[in-house]
FINUMI-757945 format. One record per atom (N, C-alpha, C): residue in one letter; x, y, z. Coordinates in pm, whole numbers, plus 50000, padded with zeros to 5 digits. Example, Ala and Ser with C-alpha at 12.3 -4.5 7.8 and 13.67 -1.06 7.14 Angstrom:
A513194943150780
A512304955050780
A513204967050780
S512854977550708
S513674989450714
S512905000350787
This chain:
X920028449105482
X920898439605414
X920058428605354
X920308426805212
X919638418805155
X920028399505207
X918828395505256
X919398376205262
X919988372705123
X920838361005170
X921748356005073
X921248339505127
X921468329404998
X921358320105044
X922598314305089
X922868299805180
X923568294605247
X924928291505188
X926388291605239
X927308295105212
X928058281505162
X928618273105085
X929088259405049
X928528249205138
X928978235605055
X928468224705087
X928478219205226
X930068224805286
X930028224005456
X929058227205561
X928028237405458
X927258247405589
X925908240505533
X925638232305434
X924258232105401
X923398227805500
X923898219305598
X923218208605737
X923008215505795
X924158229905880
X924298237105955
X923368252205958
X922918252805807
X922678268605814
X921058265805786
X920578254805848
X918738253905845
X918838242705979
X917578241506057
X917628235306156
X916538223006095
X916178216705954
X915538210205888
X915138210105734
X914828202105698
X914548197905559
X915208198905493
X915328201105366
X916128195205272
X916858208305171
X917998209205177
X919098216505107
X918808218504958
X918778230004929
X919058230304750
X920168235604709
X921018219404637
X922158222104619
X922528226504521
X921468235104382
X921918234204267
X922438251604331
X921138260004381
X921598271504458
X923068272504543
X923368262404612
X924358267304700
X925478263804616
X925728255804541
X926838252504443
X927178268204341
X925608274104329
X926068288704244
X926458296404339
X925798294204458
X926558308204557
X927868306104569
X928178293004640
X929918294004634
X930508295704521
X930318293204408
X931428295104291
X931208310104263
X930058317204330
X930258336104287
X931198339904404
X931278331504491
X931828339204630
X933548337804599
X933718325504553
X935078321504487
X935098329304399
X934328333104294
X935318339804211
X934948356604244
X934438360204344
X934718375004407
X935648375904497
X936068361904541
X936958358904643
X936658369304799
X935258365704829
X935198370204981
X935048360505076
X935058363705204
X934638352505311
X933858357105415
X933238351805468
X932118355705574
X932778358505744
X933208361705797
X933208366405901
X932628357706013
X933058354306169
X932348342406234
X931198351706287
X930188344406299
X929118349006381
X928888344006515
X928498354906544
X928948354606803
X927668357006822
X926228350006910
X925318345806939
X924398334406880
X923618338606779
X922858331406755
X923008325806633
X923048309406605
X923468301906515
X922228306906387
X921128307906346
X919988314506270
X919868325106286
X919278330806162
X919008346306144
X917618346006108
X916858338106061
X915408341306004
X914658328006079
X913278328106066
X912588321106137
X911208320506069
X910118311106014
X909138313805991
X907608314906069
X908108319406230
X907168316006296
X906188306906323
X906108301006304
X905438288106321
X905158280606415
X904308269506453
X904048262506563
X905528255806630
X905838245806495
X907018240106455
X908048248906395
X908728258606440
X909408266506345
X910348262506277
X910628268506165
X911938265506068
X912918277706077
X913898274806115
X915008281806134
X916038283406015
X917178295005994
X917628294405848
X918618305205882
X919668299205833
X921178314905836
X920848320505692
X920238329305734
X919868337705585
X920548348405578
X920668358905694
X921508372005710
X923128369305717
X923858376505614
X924958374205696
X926348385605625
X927368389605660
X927988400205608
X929068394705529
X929778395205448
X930558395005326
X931548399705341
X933078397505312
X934038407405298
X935268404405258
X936138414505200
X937468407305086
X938638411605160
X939468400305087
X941098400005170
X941748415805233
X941218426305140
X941388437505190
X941308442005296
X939538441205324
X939108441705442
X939958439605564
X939728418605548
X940628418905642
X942028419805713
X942388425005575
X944008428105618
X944028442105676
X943068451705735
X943168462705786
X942408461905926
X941228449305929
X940668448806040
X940688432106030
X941648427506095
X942058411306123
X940788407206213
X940118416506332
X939668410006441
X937848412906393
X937458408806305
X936328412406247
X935318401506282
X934018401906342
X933008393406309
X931568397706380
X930968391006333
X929258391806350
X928468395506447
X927658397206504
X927018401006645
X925398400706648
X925068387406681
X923578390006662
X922968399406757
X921688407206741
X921158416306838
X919668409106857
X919458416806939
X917428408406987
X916788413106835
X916038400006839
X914508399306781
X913468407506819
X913058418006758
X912238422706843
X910508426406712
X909988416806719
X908798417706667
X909268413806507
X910348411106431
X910648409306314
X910948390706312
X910708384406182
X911528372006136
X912968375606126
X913658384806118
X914748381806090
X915628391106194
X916728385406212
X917758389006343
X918278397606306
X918558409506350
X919898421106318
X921268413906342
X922118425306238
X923328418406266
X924078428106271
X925438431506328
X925898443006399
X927128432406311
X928548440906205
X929328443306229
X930308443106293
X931248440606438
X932398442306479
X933868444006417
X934628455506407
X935978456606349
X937198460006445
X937948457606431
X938908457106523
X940638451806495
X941568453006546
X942388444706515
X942888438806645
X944038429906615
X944308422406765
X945548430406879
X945448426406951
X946918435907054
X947798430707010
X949038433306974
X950508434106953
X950918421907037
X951458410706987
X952318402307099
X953568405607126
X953788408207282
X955358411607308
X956098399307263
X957278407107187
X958358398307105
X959238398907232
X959618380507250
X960378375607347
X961468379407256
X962468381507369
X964058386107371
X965078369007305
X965128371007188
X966168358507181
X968088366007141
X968848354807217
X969898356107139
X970628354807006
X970958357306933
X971448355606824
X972648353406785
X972608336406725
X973958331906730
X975258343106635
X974378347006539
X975338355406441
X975908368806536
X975128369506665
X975998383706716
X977408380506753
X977898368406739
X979088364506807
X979838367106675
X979698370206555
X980468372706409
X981188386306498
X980758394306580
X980988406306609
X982058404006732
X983398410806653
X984648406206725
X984348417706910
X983928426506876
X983588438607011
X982458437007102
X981928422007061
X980728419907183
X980898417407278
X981908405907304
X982348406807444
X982668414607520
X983348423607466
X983848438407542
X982648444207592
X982078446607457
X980598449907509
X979548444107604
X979398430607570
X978708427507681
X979778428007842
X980868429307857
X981558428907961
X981488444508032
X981528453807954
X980848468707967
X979708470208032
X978808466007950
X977618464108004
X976688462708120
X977828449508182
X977428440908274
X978088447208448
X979158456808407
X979568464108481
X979118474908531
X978708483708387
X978058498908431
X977038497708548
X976428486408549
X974748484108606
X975228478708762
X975298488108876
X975228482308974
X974218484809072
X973038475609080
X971898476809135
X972028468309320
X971288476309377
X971638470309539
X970038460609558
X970738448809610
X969818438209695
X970608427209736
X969388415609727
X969418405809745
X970628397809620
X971398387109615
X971898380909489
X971068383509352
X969898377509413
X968288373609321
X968348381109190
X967958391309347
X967558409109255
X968248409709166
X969898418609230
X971078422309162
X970938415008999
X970818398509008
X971318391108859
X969788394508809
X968928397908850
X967638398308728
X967868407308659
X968118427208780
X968458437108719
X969238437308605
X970308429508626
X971968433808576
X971198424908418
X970358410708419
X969858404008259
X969108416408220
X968788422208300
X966908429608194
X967718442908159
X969078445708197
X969458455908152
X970308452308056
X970738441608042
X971558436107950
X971038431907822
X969258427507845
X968778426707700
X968588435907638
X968418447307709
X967928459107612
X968768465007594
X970428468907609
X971568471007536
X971698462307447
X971608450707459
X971538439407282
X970958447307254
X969148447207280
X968488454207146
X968418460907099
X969038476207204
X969538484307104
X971078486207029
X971548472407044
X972848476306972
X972538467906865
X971668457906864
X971178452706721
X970618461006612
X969868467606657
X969148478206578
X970248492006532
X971198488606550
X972248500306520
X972578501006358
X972788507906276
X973018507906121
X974458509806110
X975248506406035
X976838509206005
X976898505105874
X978018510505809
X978108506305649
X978308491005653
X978488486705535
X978498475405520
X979778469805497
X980318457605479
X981798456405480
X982238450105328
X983358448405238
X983178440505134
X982728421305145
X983168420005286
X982588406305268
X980838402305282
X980078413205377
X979178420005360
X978368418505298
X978938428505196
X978138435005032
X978088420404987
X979088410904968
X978908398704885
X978278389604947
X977848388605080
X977098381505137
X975658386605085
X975458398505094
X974138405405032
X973518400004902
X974798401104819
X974358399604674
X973818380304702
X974348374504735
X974118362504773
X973188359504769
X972548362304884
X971368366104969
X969898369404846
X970128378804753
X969238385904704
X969148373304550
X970288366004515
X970118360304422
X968728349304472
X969318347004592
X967818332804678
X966668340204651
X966348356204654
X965178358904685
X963978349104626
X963688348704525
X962448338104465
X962288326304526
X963148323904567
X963328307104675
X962648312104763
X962918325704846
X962538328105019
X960898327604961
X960778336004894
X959298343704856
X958488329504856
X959238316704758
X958158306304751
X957808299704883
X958908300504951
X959098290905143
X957728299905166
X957738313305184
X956768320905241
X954948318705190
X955068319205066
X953658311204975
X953638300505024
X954018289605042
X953868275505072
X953468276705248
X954478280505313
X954018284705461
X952418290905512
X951668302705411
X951178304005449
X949688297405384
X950258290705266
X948968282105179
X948458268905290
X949878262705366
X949348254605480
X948678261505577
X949008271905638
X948188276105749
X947128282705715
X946578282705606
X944938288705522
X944448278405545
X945158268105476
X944468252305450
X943698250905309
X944258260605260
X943418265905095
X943958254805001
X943148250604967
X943948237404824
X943088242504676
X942748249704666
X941908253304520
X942948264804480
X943408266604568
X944408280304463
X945488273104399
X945648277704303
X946998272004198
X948178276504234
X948608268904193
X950248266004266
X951018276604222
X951188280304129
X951858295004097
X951328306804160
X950508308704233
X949948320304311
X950688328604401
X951418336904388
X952568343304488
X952008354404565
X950418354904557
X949758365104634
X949508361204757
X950638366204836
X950508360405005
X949538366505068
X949308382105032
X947718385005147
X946958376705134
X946258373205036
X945578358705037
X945468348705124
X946588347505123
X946918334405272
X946968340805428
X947238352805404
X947248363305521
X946198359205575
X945058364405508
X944048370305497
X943148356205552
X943218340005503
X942488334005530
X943178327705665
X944728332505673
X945328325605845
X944978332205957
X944538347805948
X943678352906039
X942258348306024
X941508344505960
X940518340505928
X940298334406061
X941068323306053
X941228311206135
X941398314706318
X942328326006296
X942698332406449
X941708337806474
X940578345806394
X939738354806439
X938338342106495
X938138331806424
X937558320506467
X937708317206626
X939088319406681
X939168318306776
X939468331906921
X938468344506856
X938668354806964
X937468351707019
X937788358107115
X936538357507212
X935998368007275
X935428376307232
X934998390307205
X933938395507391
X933358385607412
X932728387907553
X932818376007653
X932468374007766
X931898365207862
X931088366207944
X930238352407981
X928698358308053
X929118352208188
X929838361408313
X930318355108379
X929588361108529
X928828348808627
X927608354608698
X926788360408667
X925948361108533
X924868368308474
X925328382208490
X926808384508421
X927218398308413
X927888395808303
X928128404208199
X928938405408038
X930038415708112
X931108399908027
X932228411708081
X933298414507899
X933268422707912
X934248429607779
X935168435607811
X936298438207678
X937788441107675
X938518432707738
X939818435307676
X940968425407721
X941318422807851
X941438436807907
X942038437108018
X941088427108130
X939678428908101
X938868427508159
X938428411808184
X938788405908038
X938758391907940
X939828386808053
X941018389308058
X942588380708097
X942178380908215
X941448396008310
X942218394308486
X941028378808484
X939608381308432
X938398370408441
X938948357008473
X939928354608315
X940878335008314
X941918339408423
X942058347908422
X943418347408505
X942838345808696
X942318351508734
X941098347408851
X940528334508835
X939798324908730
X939348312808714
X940198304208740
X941088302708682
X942648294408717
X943488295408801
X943008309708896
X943848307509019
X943098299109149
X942118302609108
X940958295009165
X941368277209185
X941388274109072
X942038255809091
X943498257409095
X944088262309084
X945778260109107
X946688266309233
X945548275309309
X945978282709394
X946908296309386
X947048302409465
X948488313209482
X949758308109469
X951018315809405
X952128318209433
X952388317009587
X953668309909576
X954348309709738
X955188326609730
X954428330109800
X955978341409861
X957408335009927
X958608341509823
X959748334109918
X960898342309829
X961798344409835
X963028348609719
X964428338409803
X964828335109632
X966228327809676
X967438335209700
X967818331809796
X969068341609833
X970228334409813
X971428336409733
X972688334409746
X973358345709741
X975018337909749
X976098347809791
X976338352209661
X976218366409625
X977088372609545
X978128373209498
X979078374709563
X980498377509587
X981378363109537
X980508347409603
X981128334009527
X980978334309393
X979238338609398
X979118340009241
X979648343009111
């Protein structure tokens, strides 16, 4: 991979460990990078890539990988990986691609399910079929966790549409250009992008630089007891063990009431 010089005016301090910046260079690199519209990827070890050996050495982010909204709209969890030095000035750099795990979508209610004159019945159905044996506790957790997932699958159910419906639809579809702009504006703040022009309705764009930002904050390994620990599973039990550590254990105990008052 060919060196590139240092990436806008933000990084000029950052991407040499001394002397003096040439800004007529880095002013041309960013305006080619802007108008190829790529972005660099975070880099995970070592802040320099080249070195001139020296008594006094000079250090320099010279290596570094490139890549367009495309990219990361197929691999969100993307970034850098320095590897050992081994007899060369300049650092290898390894690639990482990936995307992120799925967040479980919390269960909400929805005020509009009450438009639906047969929910009550339904949820009163529902709440009956399910008779699970314990404690009070138990019984009411069973009888909710079976009750959300009959909502969700009766939300997800298809039926024709009704005439008041259809005209709510058409409604609906006249706003579209309104929703589309809420959605451009939403995600132009969470880029933090101010050079794009205001008529720009290309949301991967903003996609593309709001993961940017999330991928800034993965955390791909940990050096925990002079042992590397990797993967998620592996990542969570780690914090999840650290923090039980200062906060202690769960009390064992279950609350018991009467059913039957209930």
């Amino acid at each position: 991979m060919s060196p590139i010089i240092p990436i806008g005016y933000a990084q000029q301090f950052s991407d040499k460990n001394g002397g003096v910046p040439n800004l007529v260079d880095i002013n041309s690199a960013q305006n080619l990078l802007n108008d190829l519209n790529l972005c660099e990827p975070p880099l995970v070890g070592r802040k320099f890539t080249w070195t001139n050996g020296q008594i006094d050495p000079t250090w320099v982010r010279l290596d570094r990988f490139l890549v367009n909204p495309a990219w990361i709209s197929l691999f969100p969890r993307v970034h850098q990986t320095s590897l050992p030095r081994l007899g060369f000035d300049h650092v290898p750099l390894r690639l990482e691609a990936g995307v992120f795990l799925p967040k479980v979508k919390r269960f909400r209610f929805e005020q509009v399910w009450f438009l639906e004159n047969n929910l009550g019945e339904l949820i009163q159905e529902w709440w009956l079929e399910n008779a699970p044996e314990g404690c009070g506790a138990f019984i009411l957790a069973k009888k909710l966790k079976r009750l959300k997932g009959k909502l969700r699958e009766w939300a997800k159910e298809t039926r024709s549409l009704t005439l008041e419906e259809n005209q709510r639809q058409n409604e609906l579809l006249t706003s579209l250009n309104t929703l589309l702009k809420q959605e451009e504006i939403y995600w132009r703040q969470r880029s933090r992008v101010k050079w794009v022009k205001e008529g720009d309705e290309n949301t991967k764009f903003f996609h593309a630089f709001a993961n940017g930002r999330r991928n800034r904050n993965y955390i791909p390994r940990l050096l925990v007891n002079n042992n590397l620990v990797e993967g998620s599973k592996e990542l969570g039990r780690t914090f999840a063990n650290h923090f039980r550590s200062y906060f202690g254990s769960n009390e064992g105990f279950r609350f018991l009431f009467s059913w039957n008052t209930l």
